[in-house]
C-alpha positions as CSV (number, residue, x, y, z in Angstrom):
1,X,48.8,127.9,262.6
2,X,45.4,129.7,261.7
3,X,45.4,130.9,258.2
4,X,43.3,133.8,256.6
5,X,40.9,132.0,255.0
6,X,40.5,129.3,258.0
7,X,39.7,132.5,259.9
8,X,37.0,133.6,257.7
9,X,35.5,130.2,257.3
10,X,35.2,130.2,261.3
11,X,33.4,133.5,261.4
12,X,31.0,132.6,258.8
13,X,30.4,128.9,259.9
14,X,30.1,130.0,263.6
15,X,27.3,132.0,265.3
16,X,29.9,133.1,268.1
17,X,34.0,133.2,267.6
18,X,36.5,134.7,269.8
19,X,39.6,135.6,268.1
20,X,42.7,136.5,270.9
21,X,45.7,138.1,269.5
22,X,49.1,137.4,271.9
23,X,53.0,136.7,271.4
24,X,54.9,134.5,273.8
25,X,56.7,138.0,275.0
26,X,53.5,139.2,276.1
27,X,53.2,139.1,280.1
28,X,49.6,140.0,280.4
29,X,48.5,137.9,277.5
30,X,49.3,135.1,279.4
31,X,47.9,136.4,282.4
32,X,44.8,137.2,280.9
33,X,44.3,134.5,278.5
34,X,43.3,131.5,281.1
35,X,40.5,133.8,283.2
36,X,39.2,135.3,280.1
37,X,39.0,131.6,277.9
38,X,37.6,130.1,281.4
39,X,35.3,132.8,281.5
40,X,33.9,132.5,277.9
41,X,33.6,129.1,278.2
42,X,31.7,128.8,281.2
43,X,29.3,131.6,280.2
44,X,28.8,130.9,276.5
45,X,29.0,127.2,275.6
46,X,28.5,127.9,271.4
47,X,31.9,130.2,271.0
48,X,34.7,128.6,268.8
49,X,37.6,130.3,270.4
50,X,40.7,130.9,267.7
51,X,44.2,132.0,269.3
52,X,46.6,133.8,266.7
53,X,50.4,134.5,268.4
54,X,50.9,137.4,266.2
55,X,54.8,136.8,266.2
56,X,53.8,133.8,264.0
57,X,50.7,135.2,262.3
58,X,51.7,139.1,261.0
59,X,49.6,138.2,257.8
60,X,46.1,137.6,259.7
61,X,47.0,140.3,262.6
62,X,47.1,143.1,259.3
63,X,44.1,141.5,258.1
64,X,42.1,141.8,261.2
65,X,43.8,145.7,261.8
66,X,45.3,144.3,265.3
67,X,48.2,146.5,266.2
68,X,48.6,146.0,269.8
69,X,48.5,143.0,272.4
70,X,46.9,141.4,273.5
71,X,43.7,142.3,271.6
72,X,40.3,140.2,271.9
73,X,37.8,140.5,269.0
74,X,34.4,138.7,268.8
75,X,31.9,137.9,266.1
76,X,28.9,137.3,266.4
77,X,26.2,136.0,263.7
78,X,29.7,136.7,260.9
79,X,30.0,140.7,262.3
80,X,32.8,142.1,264.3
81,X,30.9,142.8,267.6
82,X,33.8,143.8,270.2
83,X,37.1,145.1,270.1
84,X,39.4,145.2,273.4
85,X,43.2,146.1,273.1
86,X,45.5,145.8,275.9
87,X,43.2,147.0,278.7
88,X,40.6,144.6,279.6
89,X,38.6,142.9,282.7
90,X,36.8,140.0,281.8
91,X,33.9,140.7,283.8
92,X,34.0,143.8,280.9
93,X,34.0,141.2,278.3
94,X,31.7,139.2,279.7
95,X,29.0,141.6,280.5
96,X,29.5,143.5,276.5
97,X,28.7,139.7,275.4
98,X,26.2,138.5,277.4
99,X,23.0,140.2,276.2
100,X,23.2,139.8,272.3
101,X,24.6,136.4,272.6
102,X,21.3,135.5,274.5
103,X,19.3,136.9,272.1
104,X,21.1,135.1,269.6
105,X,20.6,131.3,271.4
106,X,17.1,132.2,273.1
């Protein structure tokens, strides 16, 4: 289980960190999660990518202001660059991504 602080320490250690918020009662969380983690992965090789199951985790959904699921946030360079809840392609996500993040490894 992901605490708080391992959290943080991610986002600041990390240039790139995906942070996916699900339960195990979620449906489309679980549809979702494999496109959009094969997705990042093939298009972004430097994100550390941090599942939380927010039925285990309440404390670090509060922190992180997640109130719905499944919800997607990514960091970039330590900031809170994106912020999907419940409706999301991944060509979306992918294509809100992939211009700073190649700025940022150019």
């Amino acid at each position: 289980m992901n605490t708080i602080e391992d959290i943080e320490q991610s986002i600041k250690e990390n240039m790139a960190v995906m942070l996916y918020f699900s339960a195990p009662t979620c449906n489309v969380c679980h549809a979702l999660k494999p496109k959009l983690l094969a997705a990042i992965e093939s298009n972004f090789k430097e994100f550390e990518i941090i599942s939380v199951d927010v039925s285990q985790s309440q404390d670090v959904a509060a922190h992180f202001n997640v109130f719905a699921i499944p919800t997607l946030l990514i960091f970039l360079d330590g900031r809170e660059f994106v912020r999907k809840s419940r409706h999301m392609s991944v060509d979306e996500v992918v294509a809100e991504i992939k211009r700073p993040y190649d700025i940022m490894t150019s």
